[in-house]
Backbone as CSV, one residue per row, in Angstrom:
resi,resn,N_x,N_y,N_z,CA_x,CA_y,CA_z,C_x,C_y,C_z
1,UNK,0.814,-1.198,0.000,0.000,0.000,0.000,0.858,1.263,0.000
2,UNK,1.729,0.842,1.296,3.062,2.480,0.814,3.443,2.787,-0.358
3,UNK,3.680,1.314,-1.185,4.659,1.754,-2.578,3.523,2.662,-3.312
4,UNK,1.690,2.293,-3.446,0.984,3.074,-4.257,1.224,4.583,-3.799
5,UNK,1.384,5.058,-2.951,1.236,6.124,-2.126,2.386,7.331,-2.364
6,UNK,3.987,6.388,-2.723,4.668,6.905,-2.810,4.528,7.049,-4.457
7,UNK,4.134,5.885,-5.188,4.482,6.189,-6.514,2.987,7.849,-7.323
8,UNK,1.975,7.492,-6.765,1.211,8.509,-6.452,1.617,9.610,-6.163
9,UNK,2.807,9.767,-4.958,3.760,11.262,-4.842,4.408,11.824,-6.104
10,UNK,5.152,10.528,-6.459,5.588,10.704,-7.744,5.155,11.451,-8.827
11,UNK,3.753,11.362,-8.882,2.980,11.431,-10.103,2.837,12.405,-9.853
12,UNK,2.456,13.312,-8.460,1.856,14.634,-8.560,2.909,15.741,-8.627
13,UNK,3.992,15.008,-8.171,5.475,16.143,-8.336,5.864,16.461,-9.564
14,UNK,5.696,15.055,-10.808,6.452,14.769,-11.861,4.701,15.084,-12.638
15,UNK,3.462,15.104,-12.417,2.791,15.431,-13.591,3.307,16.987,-14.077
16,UNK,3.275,18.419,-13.362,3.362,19.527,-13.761,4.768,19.648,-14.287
17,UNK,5.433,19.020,-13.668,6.790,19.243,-14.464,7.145,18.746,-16.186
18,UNK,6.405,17.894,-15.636,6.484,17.233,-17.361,5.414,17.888,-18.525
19,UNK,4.305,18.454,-17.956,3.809,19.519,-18.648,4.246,20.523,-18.907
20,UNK,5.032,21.325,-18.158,5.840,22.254,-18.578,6.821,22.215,-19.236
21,UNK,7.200,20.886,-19.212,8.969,20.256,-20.585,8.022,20.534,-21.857
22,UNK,6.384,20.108,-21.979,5.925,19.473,-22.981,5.227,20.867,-23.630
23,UNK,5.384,22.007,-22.432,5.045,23.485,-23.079,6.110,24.281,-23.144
24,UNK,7.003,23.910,-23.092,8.594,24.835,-23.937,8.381,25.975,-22.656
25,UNK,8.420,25.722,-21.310,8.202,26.718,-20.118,9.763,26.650,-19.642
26,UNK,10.492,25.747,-20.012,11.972,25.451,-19.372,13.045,26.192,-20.274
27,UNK,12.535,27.782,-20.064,13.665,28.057,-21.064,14.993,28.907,-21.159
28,UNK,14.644,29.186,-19.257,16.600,30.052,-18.892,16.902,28.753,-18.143
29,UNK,17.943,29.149,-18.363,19.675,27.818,-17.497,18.839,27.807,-16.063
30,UNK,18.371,28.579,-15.352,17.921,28.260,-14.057,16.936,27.130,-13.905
31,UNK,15.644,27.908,-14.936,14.741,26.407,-15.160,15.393,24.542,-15.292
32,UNK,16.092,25.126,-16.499,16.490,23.870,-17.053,17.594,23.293,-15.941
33,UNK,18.225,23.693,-15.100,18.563,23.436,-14.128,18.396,22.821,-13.079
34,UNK,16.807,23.186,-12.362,15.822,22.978,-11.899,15.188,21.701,-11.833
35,UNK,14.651,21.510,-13.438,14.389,20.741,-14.116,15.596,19.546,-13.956
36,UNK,16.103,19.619,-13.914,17.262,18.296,-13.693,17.766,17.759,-12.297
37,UNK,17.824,19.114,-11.347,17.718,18.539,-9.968,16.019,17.452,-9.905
38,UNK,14.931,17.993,-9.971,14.036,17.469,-9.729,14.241,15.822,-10.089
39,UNK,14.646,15.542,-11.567,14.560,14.130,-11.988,15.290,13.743,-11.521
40,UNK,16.283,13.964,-11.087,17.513,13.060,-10.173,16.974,13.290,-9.184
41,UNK,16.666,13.788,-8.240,15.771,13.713,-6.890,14.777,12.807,-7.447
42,UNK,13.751,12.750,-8.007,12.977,11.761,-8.354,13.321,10.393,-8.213
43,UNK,14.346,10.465,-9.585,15.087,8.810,-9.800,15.685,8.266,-8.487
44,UNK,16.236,9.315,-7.544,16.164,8.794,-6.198,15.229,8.002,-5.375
45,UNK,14.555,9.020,-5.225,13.193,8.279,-4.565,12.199,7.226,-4.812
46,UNK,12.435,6.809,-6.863,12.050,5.844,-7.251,12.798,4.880,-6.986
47,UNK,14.094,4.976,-6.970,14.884,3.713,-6.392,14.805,3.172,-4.769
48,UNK,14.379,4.627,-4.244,13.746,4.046,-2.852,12.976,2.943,-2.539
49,UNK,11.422,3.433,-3.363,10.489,2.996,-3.125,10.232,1.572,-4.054
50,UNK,11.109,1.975,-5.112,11.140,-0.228,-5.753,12.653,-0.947,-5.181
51,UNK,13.404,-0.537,-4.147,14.273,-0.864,-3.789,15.079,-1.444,-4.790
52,UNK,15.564,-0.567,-5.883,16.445,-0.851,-7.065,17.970,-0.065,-6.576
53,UNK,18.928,-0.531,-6.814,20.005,0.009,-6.403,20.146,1.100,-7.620
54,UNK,20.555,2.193,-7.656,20.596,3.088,-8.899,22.196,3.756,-8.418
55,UNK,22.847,3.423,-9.318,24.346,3.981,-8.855,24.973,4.500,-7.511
56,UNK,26.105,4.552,-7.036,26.651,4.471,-5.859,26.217,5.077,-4.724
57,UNK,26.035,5.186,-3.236,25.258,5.557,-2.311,25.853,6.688,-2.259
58,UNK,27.229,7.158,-2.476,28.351,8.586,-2.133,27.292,9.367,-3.325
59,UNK,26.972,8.896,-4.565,26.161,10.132,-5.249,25.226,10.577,-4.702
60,UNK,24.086,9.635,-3.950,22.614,9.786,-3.379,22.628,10.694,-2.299
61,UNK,24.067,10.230,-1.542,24.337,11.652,-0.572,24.284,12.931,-1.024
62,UNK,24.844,13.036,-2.035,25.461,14.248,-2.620,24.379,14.799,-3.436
63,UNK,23.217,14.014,-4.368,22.248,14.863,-4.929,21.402,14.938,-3.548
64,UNK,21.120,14.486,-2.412,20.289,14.450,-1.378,20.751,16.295,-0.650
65,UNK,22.322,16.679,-0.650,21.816,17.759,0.003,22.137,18.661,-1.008
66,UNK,23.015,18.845,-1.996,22.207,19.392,-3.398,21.210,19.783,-3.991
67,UNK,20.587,18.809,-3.866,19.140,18.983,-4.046,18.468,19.904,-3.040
68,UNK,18.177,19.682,-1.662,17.818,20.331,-0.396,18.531,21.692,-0.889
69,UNK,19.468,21.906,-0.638,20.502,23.469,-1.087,19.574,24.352,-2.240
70,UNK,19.572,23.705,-3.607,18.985,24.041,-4.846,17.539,24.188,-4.285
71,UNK,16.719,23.383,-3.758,15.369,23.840,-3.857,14.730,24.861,-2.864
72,UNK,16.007,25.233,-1.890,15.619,26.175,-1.006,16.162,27.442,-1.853
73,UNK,17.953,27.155,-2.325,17.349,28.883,-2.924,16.526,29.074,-4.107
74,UNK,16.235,28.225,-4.465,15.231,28.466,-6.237,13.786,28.800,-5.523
75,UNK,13.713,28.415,-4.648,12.196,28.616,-4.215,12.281,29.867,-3.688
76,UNK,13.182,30.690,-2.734,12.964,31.691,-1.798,13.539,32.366,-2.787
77,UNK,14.623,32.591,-3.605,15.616,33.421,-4.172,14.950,33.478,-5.695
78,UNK,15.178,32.660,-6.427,15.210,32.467,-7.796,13.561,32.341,-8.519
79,UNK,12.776,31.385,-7.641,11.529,31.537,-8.781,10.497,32.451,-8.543
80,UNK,10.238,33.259,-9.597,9.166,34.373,-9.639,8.489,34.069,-10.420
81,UNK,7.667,32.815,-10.261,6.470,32.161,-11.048,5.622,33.027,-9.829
82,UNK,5.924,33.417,-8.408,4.469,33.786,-7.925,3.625,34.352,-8.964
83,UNK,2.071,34.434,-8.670,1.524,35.044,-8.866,0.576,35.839,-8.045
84,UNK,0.366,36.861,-8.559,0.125,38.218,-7.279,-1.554,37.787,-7.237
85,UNK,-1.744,38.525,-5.978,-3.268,37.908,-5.569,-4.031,39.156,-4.591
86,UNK,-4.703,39.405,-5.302,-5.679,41.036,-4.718,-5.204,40.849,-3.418
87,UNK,-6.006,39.808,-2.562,-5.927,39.629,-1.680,-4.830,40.313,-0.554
88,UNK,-3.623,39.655,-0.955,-2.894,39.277,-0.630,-1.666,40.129,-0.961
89,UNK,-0.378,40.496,0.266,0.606,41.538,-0.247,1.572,40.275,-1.188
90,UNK,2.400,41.120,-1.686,3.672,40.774,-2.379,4.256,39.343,-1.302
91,UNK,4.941,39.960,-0.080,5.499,39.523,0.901,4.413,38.048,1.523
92,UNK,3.393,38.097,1.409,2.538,37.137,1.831,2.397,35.944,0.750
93,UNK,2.402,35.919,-0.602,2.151,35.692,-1.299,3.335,34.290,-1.186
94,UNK,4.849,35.614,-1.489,6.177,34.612,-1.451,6.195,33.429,0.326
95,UNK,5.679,34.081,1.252,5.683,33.129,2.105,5.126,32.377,1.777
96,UNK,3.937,32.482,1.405,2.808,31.128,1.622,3.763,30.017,0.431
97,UNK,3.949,30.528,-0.581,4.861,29.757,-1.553,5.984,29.151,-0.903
98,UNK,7.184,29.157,-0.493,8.127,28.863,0.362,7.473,27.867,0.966
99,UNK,6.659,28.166,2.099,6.462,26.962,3.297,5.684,26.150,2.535
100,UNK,5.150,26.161,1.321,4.162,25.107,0.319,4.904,24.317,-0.307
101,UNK,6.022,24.749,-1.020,6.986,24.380,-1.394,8.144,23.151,-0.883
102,UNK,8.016,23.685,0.308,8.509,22.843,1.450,7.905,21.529,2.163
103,UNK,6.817,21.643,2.352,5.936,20.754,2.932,5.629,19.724,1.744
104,UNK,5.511,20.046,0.347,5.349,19.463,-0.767,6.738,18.586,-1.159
105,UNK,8.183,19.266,-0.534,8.902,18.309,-1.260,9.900,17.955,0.154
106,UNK,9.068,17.878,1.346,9.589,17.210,2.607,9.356,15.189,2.324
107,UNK,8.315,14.810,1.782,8.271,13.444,1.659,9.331,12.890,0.861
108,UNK,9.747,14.010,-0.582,10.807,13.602,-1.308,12.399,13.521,-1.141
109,UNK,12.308,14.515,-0.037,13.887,14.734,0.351,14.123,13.300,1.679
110,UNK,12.823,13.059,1.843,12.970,12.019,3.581,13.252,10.597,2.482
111,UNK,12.181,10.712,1.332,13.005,9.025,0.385,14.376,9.057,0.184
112,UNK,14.465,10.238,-0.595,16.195,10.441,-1.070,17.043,9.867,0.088
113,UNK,16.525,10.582,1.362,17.464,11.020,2.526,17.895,9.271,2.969
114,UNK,16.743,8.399,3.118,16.866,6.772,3.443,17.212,6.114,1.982
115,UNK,17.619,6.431,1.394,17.949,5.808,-0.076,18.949,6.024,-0.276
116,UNK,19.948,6.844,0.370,21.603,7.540,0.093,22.161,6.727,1.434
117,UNK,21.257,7.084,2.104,22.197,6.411,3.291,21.658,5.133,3.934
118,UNK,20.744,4.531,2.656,20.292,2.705,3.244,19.756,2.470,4.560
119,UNK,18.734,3.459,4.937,17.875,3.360,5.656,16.542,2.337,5.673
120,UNK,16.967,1.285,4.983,15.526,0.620,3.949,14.996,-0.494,5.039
């Protein structure tokens, strides 16, 4: 039942992303950048969750806080996909994004995190 659950995570991290490869949205070095941490964070966590060995555990470390590093400053620093909301100031907007951001890719960094260092 976990593996549906996780591969289900999968799907909802990796559907928008792959819509956006498939709408030409990936198109400064930061994106496409982005875009490549994510699938290697992914391919991590898929090797988690089918317990497939996917190249050496010293890499899994290394995209594990890489990854963590990259998605904190792309999220707080780098992406200005917000979008502004009557409601809502500038400053409110980027928080709520950040801690969403976070909470959304806390399940993915905890697979990576037992998958680098054979927590299984």
């Amino acid at each position: 039942m976990s593996e549906i659950l996780w591969i289900a995570y999968l799907g909802i991290l990796g559907a928008p992303a792959i819509g956006f490869l498939l709408k030409g949205k990936y198109k400064t070095v930061v994106m496409k950048f982005d875009f490549l941490v994510s699938v290697t964070t992914w391919t991590g966590l898929f090797g988690y969750v089918t317990s497939i060995p996917i190249g050496d555990a010293l890499i899994w470390k290394i995209v594990f806080f890489v990854g963590i590093l990259w998605d904190l400053i792309f999220v707080m620093f780098l992406d200005h996909s917000d979008e502004k909301m009557e409601e809502l100031s500038e400053t409110a907007v980027k928080i709520t994004t950040v801690v969403f951001s976070i909470i959304m890719l806390l399940p993915l960094y905890y697979g990576v995190y037992r998958y680098a260092f054979h927590v299984m």
